[in-house]
C-alpha positions as CSV (number, residue, x, y, z in Angstrom):
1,X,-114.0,-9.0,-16.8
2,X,-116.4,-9.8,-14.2
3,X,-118.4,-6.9,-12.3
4,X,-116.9,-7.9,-9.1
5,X,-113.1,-7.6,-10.6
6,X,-111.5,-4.4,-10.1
7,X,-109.9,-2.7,-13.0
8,X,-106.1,-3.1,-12.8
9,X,-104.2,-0.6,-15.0
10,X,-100.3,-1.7,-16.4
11,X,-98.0,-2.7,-13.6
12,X,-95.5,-0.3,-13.6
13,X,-91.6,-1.5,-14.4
14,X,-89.7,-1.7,-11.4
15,X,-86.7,-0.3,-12.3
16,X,-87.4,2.5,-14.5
17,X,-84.6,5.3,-15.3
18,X,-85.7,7.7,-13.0
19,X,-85.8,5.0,-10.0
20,X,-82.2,4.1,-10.8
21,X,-81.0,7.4,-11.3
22,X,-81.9,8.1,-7.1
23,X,-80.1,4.9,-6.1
24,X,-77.7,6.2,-7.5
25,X,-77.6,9.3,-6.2
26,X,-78.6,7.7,-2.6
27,X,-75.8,5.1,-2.5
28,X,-73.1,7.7,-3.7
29,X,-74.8,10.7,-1.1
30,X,-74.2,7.5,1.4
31,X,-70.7,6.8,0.7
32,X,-70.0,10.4,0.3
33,X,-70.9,11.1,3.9
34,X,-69.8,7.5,5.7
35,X,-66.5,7.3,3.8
36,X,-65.0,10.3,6.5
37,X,-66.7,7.6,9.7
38,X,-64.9,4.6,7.7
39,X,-61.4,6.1,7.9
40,X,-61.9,7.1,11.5
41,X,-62.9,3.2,12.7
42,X,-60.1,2.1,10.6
43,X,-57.7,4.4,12.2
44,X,-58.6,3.9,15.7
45,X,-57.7,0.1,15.0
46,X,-54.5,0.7,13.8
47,X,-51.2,1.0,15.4
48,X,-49.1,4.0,15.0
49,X,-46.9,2.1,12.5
50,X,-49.3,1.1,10.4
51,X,-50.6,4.9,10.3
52,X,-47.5,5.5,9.2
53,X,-47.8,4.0,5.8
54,X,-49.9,6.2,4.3
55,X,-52.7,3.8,3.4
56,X,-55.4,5.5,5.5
57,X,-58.5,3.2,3.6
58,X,-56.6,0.0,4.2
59,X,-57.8,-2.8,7.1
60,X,-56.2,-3.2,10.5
61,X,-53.5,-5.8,10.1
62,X,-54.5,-6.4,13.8
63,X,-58.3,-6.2,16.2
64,X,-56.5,-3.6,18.2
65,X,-58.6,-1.6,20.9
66,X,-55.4,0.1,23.0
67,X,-56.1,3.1,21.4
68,X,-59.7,3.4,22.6
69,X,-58.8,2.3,26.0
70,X,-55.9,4.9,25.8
71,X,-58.3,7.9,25.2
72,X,-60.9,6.7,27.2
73,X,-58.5,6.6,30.3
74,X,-55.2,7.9,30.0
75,X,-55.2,10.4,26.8
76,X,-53.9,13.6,28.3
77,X,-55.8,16.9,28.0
78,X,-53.8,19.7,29.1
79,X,-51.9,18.6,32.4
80,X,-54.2,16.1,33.9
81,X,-53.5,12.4,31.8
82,X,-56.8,10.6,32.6
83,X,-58.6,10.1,29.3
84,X,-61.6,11.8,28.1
85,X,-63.8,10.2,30.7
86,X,-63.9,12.4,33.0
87,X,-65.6,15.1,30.0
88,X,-68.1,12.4,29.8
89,X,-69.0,12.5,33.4
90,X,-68.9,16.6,32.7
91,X,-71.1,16.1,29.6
92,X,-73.7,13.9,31.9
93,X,-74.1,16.1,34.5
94,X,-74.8,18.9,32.1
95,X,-77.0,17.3,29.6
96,X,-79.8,16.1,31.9
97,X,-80.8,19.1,33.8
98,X,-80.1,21.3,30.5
99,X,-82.3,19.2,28.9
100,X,-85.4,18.2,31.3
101,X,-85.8,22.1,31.9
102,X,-85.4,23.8,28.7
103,X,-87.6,20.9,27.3
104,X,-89.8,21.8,30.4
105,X,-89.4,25.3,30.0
106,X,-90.5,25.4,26.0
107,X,-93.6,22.8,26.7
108,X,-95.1,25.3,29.0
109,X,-94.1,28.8,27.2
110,X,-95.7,26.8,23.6
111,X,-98.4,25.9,26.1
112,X,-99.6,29.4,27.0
113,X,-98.9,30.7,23.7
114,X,-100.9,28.9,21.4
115,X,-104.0,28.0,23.3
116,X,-104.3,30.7,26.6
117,X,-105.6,34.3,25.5
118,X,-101.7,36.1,26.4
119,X,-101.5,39.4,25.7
120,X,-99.6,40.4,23.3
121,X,-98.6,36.5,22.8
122,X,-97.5,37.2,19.2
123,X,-95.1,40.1,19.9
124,X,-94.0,37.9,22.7
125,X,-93.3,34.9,20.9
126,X,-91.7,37.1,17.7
127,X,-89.0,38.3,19.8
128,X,-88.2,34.9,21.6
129,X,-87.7,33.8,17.7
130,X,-85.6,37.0,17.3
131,X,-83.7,35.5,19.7
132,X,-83.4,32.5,18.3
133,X,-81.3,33.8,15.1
134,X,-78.9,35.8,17.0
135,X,-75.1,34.3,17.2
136,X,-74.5,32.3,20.3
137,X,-70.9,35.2,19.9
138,X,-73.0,38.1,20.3
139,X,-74.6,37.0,23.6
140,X,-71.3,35.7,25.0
141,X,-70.0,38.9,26.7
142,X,-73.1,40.0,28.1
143,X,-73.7,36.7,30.0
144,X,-70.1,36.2,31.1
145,X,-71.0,39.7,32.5
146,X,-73.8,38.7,34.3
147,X,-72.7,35.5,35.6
148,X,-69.9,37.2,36.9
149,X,-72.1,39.5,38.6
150,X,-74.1,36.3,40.1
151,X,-71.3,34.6,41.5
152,X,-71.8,31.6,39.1
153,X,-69.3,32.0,36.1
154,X,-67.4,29.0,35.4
155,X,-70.0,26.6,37.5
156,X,-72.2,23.8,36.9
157,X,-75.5,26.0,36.9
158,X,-73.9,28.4,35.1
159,X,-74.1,26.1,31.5
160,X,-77.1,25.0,32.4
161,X,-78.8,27.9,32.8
162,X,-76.9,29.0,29.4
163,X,-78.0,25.9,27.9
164,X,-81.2,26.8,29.0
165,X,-81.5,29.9,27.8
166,X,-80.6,29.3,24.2
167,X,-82.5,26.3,24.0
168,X,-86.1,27.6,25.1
169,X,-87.0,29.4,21.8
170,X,-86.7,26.4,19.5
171,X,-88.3,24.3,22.7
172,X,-90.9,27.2,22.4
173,X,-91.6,26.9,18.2
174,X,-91.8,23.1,18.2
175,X,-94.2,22.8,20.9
176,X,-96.5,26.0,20.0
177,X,-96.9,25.2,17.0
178,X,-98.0,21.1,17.6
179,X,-100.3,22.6,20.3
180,X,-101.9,24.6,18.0
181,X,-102.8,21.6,15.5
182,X,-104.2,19.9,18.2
183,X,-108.2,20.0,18.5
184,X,-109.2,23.2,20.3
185,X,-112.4,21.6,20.9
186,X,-110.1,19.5,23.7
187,X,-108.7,22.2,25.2
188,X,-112.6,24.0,25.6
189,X,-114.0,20.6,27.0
190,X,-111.4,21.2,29.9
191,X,-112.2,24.2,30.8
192,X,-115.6,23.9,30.5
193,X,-114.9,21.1,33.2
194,X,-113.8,23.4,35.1
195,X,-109.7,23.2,34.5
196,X,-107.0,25.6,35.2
197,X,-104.0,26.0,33.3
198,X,-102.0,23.5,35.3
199,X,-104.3,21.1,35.4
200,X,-105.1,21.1,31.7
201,X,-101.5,21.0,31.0
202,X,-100.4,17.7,32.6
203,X,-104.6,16.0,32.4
204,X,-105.3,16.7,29.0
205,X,-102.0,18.2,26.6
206,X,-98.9,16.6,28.3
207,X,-100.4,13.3,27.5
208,X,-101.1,14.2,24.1
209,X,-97.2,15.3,23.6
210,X,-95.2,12.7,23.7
211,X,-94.2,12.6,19.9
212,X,-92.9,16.4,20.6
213,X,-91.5,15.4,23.7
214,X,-89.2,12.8,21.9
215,X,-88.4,15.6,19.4
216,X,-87.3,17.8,21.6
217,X,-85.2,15.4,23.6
218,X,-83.6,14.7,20.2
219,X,-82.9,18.1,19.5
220,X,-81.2,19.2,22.9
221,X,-79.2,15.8,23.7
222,X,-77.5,16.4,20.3
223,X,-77.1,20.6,20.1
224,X,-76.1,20.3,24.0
225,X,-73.9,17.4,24.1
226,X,-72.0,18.5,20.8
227,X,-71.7,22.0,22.2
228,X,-68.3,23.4,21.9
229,X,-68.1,26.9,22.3
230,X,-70.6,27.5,25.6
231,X,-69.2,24.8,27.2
232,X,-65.8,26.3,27.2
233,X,-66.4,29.7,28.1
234,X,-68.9,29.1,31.0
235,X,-68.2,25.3,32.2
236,X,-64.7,26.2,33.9
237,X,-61.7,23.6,33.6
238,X,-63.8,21.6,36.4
239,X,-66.7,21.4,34.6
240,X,-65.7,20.8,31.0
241,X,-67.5,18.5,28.8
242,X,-66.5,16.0,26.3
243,X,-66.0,18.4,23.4
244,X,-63.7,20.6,25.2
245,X,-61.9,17.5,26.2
246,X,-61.3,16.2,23.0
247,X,-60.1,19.5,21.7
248,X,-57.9,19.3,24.6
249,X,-56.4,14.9,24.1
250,X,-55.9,16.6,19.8
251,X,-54.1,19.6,21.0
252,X,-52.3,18.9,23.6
253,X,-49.8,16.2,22.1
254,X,-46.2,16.6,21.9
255,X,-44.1,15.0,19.6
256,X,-45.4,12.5,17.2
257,X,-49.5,13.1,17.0
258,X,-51.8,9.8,17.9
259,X,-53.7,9.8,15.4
260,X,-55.3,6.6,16.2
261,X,-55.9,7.8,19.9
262,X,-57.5,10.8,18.4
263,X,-60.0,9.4,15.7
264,X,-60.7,6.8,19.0
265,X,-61.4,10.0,20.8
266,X,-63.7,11.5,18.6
267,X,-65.3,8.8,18.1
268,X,-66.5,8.0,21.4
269,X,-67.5,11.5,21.8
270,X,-69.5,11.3,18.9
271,X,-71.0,8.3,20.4
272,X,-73.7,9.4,22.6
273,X,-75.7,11.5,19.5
274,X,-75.7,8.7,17.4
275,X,-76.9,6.3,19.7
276,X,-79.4,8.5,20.2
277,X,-80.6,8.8,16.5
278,X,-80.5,5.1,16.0
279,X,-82.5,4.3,18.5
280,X,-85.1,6.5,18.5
281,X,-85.0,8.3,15.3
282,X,-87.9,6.6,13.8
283,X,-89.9,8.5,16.5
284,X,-88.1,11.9,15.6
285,X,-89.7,11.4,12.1
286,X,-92.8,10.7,13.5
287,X,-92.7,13.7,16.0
288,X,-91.6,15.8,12.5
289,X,-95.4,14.3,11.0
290,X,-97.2,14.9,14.0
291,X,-96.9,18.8,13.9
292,X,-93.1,19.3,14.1
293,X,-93.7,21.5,11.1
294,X,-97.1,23.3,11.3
295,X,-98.3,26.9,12.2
């Protein structure tokens, strides 16, 4: 061996026990979890009478899509027969403004907390993660008390500001603690320049967030848009988002249960979540890296 050749140890085997033994374990965790999704396509492309046979794992005789279209548009949910569309137009309206301000809300509280001298910051931020723990049932009652009181109960900005409320502590962790990885020499430098918190905030660290930012977004479009419970006790029949809706097309049948109408159902409420993880969940994992995690 020459001096310029660098030493090369044994190539290890490529599939050795232990490698085997977690593809293994991967494929049959995969199957384990997609098996329940597989029935569900399979049944929303059947007709009733092939549901009828019993044979829940076999293929569509037929490339049948009435029963999407059916609970998309004309499923009924309660008295009103026009599909769960209108929860998705719900579900819209109350995802984005829930979203963009507790998101907002957390960036700025983790803001202050980890890099402005707050007093008492730590007994502050201890009981907004106090919070956090609590059952969403304990705090029902006392905000269906005070929404009452407000005039807002059963409205639009009544789930948002719910939504709101319960989202801004875990907005709060997430972004304290990536602001307090970041380089405190950065944060100095600004106000050494002269900056005040407003200015250092969207010059110099909302730049720097966008990893958590995409995080976060991940984090409330799914816990919002899945929400069940909040969304029917302070969203109002006028107001009621997908979830409710669907509870509403599986409950709500009389006679023979359509069960291909309500896998379709669920399925295109589950739709929105999923879409968002496969499209941007390589940046949730590297959101998770960047400081997801520390403190």
């Amino acid at each position: 061996m020459s001096a310029l050749e660098t030493p090369r140890g044994r190539k290890p085997s490529r599939l050795t026990p232990g490698r085997i033994g977690l593809y293994v374990f991967l494929v049959v965790a995969a199957a384990f979890f997609l098996l329940p999704a597989v029935v569900m396509v399979l049944t929303s492309l059947k007709t009733m009478d092939e549901i009828r046979l019993g044979q829940i794992f076999a293929l569509p005789q037929a490339f049948d899509l009435t029963a999407w279209s059916t609970a998309w548009s004309s499923a009924c949910t309660g008295l009103a027969c026009n599909g769960i569309s209108v929860g998705f137009l719900n579900s819209v309206k109350i995802l984005i403004p829930s979203v963009v301000i507790s998101i907002a809300a957390g960036a700025i509280n983790g803001y202050a907390l980890s890099l402005w001298n707050v007093r008492y910051a730590n007994l502050l931020f201890g009981i907004l993660l106090v919070g956090a723990f609590i059952p969403y049932q304990v705090f029902i009652y006392p905000l269906v008390r005070i929404s009452s009181l407000a005039n807002i109960f059963q409205t639009l900005p009544c789930i948002v500001i719910v939504h709101t409320i319960f989202g801004m502590p875990l907005m709060t962790l997430i972004f304290r603690n990536y602001y307090a990885s970041l380089p405190a020499e950065l944060f100095k430098a600004a106000r050494v320049d002269g900056g005040g918190f407003w200015q250092i905030f969207f010059h110099v660290i909302l730049p720097m967030s966008t990893p958590m930012l995409i995080v976060a977004a991940i984090l409330q479009v799914t816990g919002i848009w899945n929400d069940f419970i909040l969304g029917l006790t302070f969203a109002g029949g006028a107001n009621s988002p997908m979830t409710v809706q669907l509870n509403n097309i599986v409950n709500s049948t009389t006679g023979e249960r359509a069960y291909n109408v309500n896998m379709a159902a669920t399925l295109l409420t589950a739709s929105v979540p999923l879409i968002v993880y496969f499209v941007s969940g390589r940046w949730f994992v590297r959101g998770i890296a960047a400081g997801a995690v520390k403190g």
